[in-house]
N, C-alpha and C positions, 0 to 999 in steps of 0.2 A: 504494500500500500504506500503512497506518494508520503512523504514529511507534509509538514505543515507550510502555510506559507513564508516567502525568506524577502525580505529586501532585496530590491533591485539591486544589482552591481552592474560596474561598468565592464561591459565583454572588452576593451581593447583599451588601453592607456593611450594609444597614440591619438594626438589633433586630430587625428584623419577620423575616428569615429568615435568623436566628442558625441557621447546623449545614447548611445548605443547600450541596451541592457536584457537581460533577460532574469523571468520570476514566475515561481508559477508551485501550486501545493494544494495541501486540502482546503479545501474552504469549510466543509461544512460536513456534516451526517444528515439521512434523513430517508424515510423507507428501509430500513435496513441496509442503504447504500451508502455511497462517501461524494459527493460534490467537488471535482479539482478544478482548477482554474490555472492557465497560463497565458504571460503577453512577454512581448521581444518588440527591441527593434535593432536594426542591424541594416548596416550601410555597406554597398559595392561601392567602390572608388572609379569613378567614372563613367557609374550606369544611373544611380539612386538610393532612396532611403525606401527599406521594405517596416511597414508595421504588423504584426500577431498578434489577436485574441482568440482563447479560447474559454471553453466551458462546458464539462463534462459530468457524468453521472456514471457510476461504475458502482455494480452490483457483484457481489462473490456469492451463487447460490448453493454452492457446498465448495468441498479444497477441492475437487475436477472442474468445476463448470461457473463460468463468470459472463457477467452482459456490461455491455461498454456502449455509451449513447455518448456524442458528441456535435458541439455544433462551433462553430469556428468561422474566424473574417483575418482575411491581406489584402491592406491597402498598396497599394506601390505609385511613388509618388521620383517620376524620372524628368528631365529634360525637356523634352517630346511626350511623355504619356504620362497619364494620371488615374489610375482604376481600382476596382474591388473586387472581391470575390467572397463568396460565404458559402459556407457550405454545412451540411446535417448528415451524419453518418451512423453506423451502429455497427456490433459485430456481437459475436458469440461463441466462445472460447469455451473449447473440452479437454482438460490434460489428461488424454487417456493413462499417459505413464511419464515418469521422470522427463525424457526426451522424446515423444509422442504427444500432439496433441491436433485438433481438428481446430478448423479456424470458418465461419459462413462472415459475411458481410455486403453494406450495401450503402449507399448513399447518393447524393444529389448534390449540387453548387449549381451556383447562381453568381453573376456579374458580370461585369465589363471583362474579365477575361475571358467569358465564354460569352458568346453574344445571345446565345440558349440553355436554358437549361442543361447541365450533363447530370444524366444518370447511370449506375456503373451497380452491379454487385458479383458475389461468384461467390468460391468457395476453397479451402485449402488444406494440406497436410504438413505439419511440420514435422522433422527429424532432425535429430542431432545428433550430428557423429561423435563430438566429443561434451564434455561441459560446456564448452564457451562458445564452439563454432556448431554450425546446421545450415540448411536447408529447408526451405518452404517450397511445397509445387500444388498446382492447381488452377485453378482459369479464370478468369474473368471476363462479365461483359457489358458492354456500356452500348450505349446509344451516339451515333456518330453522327453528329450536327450537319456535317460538310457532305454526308451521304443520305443523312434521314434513315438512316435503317443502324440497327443491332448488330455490333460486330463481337467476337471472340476474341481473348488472348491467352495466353499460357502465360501464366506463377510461376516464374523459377527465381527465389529469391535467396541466395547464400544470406546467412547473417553470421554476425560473432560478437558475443557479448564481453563486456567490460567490466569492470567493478561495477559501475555506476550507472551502467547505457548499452543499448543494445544498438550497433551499426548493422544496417541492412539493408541490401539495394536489387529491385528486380529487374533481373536481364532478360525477363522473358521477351517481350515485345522486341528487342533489339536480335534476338538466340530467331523468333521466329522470318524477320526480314534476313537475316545472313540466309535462313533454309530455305526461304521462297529465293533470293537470287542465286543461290546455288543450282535453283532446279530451273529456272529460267536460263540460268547458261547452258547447262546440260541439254536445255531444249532447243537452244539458239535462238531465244527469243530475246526483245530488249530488254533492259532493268528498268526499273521504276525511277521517277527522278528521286524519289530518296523516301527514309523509313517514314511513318508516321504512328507516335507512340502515344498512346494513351496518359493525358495526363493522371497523379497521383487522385486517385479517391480520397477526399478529406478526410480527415481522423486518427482514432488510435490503430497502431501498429503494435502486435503482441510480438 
């Protein structure tokens, strides 16, 4: 379960990202859940200044099985562009065994980064090879604005846990464009002008 909330600190000492912080903890109990809350803000040098809110509910309905509901906004405030995004997600988390556990999810965003609606859910297996390092596989699917129609992708997401944090990044989308132009050369047909990946479903990541 998250600490409690902590004071903002400054992520970078240097000029360059003067006001830049990150904070975020329990807020509260209630339903037999915990209420957590996090905000950032954090600056690219020579793109913009990005801001984070979040606001979560996260239930444990026995030591296998937990429910996680989130809702969350990024503003980004550059140069040339100024926009929002929010989004409402959920998932539902079964640790069948120490390094085994099932993963369903689902969510929606809204804003100026999407000009429509996206909506996305799917479902997943995690395994771990060892304590700190694993693997996630499983698929996901969203609704594709620029096609109007429901597309599929493949979970393939290595992680490896920290003391404090769990790093993890999904190469699925990227694993399936290397395999379609594989088989498109094999066919002699042309390539695509280039990948297109699915952006991140808002929320928690187990």
């Amino acid at each position: 379960m998250p600490q409690g909330p902590y004071i903002p600190y400054q992520l970078n000492p240097s000029p360059l990202f003067r006001g830049d912080y990150a904070t975020g903890g329990v807020l509260g109990y209630m339903g037999g859940g915990a209420w957590v809350g996090s905000g950032s803000q954090f600056s690219v040098p020579g793109i913009g200044r990005f801001n984070t809110a979040s606001l979560g509910w996260q239930k444990q309905f026995s030591d296998r099985l937990q429910l996680q509901l989130m809702a969350d906004a990024l503003k980004m405030n550059t140069a040339h562009f100024t926009g929002q995004s929010f989004g409402l997600s959920g998932q539902l988390i079964y640790q069948a065994a120490d390094r085994l556990y099932f993963r369903t999810f689902g969510g929606v965003g809204l804003g100026d980064f999407r000009m429509r609606p996206t909506y996305g859910f799917g479902g997943a297996v995690g395994l771990g090879v060892t304590e700190r390092f694993g693997i996630e596989l499983g698929a996901q699917s969203y609704y594709n604005t620029l096609t109007s129609r429901w597309e599929v992708l493949p979970v393939v997401a290595p992680y490896y846990k920290f003391d404090k944090m769990k790093l993890q990044i999904d190469v699925g989308p990227i694993l399936l464009e290397v395999i379609r132009g594989a088989i498109q050369k094999s066919r002699g047909e042309s390539s695509r002008p280039g990948p297109t990946i699915m952006p991140d479903v808002p929320g928690f990541r187990h």
